[in-house]
N, C-alpha and C positions, 0 to 999 in steps of 0.2 A: 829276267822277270818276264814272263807272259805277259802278251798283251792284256787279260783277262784280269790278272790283277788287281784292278781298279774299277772290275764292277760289282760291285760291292755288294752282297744280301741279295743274288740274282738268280741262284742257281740253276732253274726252270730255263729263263732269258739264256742266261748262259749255252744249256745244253743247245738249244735249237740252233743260235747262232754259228756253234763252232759246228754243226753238222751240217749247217749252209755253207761254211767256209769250203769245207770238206769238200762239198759239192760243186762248190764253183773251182775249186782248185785244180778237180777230177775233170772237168770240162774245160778249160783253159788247156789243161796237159793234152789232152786228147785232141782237141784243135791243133795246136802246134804240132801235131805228130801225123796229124790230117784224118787222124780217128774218128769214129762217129761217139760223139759222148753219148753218156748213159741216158735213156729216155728220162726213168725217173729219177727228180730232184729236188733235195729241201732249198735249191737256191732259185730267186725273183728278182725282175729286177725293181721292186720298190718297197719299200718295208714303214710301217709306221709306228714308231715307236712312242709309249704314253704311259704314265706317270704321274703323284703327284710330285711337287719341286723339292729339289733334292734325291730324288729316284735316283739320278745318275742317267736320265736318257741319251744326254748327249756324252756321255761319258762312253754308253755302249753301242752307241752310235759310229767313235771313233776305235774303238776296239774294233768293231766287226771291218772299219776301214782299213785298218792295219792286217788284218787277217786274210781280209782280200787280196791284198795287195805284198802276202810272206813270200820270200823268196828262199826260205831257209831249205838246204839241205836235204835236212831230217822229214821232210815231207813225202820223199823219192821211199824213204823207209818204213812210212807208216806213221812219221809223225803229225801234231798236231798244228794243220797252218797258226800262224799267230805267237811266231816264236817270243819276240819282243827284242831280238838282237841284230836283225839281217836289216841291210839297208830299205827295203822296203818296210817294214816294220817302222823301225829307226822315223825315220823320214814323216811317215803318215801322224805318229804320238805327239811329233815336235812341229810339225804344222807345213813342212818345206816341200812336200811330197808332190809332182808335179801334175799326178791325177787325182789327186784330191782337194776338194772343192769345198770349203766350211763357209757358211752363210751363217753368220748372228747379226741379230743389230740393236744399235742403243739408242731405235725411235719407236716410234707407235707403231707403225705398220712397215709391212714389205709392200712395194707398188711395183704397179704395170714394168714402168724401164727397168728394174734389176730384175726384175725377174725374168723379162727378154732374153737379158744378159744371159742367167742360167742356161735358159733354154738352147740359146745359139752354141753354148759349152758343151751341153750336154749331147751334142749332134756328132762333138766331136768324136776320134777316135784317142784308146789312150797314147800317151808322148814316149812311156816307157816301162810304164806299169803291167800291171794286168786284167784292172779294170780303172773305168774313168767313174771315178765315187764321189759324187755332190751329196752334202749334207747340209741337211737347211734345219738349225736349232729351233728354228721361232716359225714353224710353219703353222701356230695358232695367228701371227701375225700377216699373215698374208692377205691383202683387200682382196674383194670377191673378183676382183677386174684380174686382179694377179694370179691368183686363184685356177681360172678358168685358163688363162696364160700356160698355165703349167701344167693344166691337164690334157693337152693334147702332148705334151712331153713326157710324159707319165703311162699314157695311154699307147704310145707309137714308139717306145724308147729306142734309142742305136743297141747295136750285138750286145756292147762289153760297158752298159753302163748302165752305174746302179742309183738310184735315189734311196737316200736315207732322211725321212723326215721327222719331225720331235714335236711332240706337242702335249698340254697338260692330259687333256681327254682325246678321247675320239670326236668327240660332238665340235671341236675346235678346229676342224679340219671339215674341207664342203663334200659332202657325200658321196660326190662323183669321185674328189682322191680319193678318200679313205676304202673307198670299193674297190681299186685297183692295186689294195697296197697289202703287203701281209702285217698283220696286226699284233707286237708285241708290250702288254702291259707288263709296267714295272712295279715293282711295292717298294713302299719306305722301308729304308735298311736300317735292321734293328740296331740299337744307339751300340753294344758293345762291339759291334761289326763296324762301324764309324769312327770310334775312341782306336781300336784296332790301325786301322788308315792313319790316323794323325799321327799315332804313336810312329806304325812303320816307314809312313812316306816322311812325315812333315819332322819328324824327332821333337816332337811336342811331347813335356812330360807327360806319363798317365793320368795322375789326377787332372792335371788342367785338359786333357784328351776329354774325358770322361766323363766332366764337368759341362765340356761345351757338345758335346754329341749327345747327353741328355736333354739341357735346354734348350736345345733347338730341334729336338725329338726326330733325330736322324738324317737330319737335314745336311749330305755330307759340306757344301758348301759355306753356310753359314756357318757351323761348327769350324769350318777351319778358318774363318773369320775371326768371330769370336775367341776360338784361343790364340790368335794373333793380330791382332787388331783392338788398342787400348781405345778407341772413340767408338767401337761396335760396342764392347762392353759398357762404356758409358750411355751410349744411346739406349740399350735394355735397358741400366738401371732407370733411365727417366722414366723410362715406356712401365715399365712395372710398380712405381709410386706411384701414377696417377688412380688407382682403384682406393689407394687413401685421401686423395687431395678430393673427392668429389662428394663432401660432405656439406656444402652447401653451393649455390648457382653461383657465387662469384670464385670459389672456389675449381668447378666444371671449368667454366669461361678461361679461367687462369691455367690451366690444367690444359685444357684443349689447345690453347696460344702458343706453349711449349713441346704438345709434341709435334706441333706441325712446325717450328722452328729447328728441333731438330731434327726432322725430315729434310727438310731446307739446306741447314746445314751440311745432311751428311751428302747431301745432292751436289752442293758448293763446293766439296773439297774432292769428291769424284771427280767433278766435272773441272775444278783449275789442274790437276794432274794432267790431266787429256788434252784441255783446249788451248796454255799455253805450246805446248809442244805441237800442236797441228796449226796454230794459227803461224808459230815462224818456220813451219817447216812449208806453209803454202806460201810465206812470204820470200823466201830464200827461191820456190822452184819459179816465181815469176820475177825474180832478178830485183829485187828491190832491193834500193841502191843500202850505198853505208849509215846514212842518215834516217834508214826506216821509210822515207818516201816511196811510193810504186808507183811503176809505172805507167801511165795510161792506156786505158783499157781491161784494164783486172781486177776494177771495183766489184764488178758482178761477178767474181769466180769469191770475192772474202765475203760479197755479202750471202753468197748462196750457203760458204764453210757457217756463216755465224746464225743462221737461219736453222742450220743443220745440228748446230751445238744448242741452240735454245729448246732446239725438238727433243734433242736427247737430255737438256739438264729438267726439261715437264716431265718425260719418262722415267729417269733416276730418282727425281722426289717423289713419283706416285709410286715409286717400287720401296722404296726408301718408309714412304707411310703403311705402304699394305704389309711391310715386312713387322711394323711397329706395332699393328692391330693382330697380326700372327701372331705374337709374342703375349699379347693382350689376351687374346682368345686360349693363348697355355694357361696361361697363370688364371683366370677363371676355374678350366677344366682342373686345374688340383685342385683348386675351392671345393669344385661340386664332386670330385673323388676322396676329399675327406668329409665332407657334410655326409655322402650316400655310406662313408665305412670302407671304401672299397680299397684294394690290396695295388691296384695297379700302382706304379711308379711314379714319384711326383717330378715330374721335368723339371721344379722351378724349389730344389733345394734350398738355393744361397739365400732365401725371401721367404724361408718357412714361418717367421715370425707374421709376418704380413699373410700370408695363406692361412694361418688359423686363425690370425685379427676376425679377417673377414667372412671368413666360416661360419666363427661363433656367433657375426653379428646378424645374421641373414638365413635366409632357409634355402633350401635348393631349387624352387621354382624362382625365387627370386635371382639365384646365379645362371638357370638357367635362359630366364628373359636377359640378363647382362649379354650372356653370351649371343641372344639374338639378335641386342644393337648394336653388336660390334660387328656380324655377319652383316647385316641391316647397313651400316656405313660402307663397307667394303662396297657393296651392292651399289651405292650410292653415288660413292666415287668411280665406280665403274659406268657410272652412267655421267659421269661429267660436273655431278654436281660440284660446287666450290668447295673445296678442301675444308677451308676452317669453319665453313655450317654444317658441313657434315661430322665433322668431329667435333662440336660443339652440341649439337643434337645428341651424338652417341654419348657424351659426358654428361649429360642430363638423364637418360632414358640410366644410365650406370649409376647416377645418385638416388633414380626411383625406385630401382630393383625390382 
């Protein structure tokens, strides 16, 4: 299987990268052989890749990493880097690859010290590769301090090393990168290209493939969530009753309580997966004895882990909410796609009884102010405001239509 395989509804993206690969592979061979490589080239060394979520940015991010880094045979004859079988390949897909460099994280922001970190790496030369490939998923997260950290790394890079950065937009990235970076937008991958994946990778039946790559309208991620994951599905069904429960203010109120509880929730069960296993796995590297006692002096390395899990379990819930108002925001748009007549596809099948409920009962300026207090919330919690006023506000502004 090509590394390519998993980028799914990209074709455009696709071309360019594998004729960067091409290009850097050309140049590599030529060096080792003490050649002068070709002047002209589709390869850089920073690229900015952008998307909305669920594009698969980072997915194509780690393709072009593995491509970089083919050591296959079939390359000497014309083939295409990025076989998907050669140790190099291998190695980069499965995370073990020793110049390559993935950057996610599960807080608010990227700061100053990690990012140093990058940059010192990024000086390095590769250990055994062919190139030294840093890939930062959340470079919409990066503070302006960090930011600026990384643009003299960006700007002065070493020979054989490449930045791969991921972000929703361009506008999410500070000017000065996004100027030095080649710029490749991705599109939502149509739902039958998604159902496709689940079927081939994941051996999810069809219909359940199908089902869940519709309502979450290509979203490859989610969709494999959803047809595997029985508390994602339950989480939709709450998130999609509330457009009935909002027929009077204590109704709104009641409505609004629960879906930020199941936010909560789905944040609590993320985050006990995670934090029991890293809280005894710091307990264990600082020798704490059989009775769980530690030893002195290592209070501040747990209080800094439990500092670091509280950061991530505020990140998880506000992902966990903005994912519940996504799903809010679908199930309107079929509203206002059969109120207007229109032919497009309704994402939100399994709830068609509920989708004409609320058709019949409203006009289509009224679904479509719905729909602009649930942007109108997002916005809101994007700015800080408290969770259950902001979604208590948007459960009001959805009972006035």
């Amino acid at each position: 299987m090509a590394v390519w395989d998993d980028v799914v509804g990209q074709e455009r993206v696709h071309a360019q990268l594998s004729a960067a690969a091409r290009d850097a592979d050309t140049r590599v061979t030529a060096e080792a052989l003490r050649e002068r490589p070709p002047d002209a080239s589709k390869m850089t060394h920073a690229w900015l890749f952008t998307g909305p979520p669920g594009s698969g940015r980072s997915t194509a991010a780690r393709a072009f990493a593995a491509a970089l880094q083919c050591t296959s045979p079939d390359r000497a004859l014309g083939g295409e880097p990025g076989c998907g079988f050669c140790d190099g390949c291998h190695t980069t897909l499965v995370g073990t690859h020793a110049d390559v460099e993935v950057i996610r994280t599960d807080l608010l922001s990227i700061g100053v010290k990690d990012t140093r970190e990058l940059v010192r790496r990024a000086q390095l030369s590769p250990a055994g590769g062919r190139w030294q490939v840093i890939i930062l998923e959340d470079a919409d997260r990066l503070t302006e301090g960090a930011g600026n950290v990384l643009l003299k790394a960006v700007e002065e890079p070493a020979p054989r090393t490449v930045w791969l950065l991921c972000a929703p937009s361009i506008e999410d990235v500070l000017p000065t990168i996004r100027s030095r970076c080649r710029h490749l937008t991705l599109r939502t991958p149509p739902v039958e290209a998604v159902a496709d994946v689940l079927i081939r990778r994941d051996g999810i039946e069809p219909d359940v493939a199908m089902s869940a790559a519709r309502a979450t309208q290509g979203h490859i991620g989610r969709a494999r969530r959803l047809a595997t994951d029985e508390r994602a599905r339950a989480r939709r069904a709450t998130v999609l009753k509330m457009p009935l429960r909002v027929e009077d203010i204590g109704g709104c109120l009641k409505a609004a309580q629960e879906l930020i509880d199941a936010a909560a929730e789905d944040a609590n069960q993320v985050a006990e997966e995670i934090d029991v296993k890293e809280t005894e796995d710091l307990k264990t590297a600082l020798g704490a004895s059989a009775g769980g006692r530690m030893p002195r002096g290592t209070a501040g390395a747990m209080k800094e882990l439990e500092d670091r899990q509280k950061r991530r379990k505020t990140r998880s819930q506000r992902d966990s909410l903005d994912l519940a108002l996504t799903d809010l925001t679908g199930f309107y748009r079929d509203v206002l796609a059969l109120q207007m007549g229109s032919e497009v596809a309704l994402a939100n099948l399994d709830v068609r009884d509920s989708l004409d409920r609320i058709a019949r009962a409203s006009t289509p300026e009224g679904t479509l102010r719905r729909i602009e207090a649930v942007v109108a919330c997002r916005q809101a919690l994007d700015s800080n405001v408290a969770p259950l006023l902001a979604v208590e506000a948007m459960a009001v502004a959805l009972r006035a239509g």
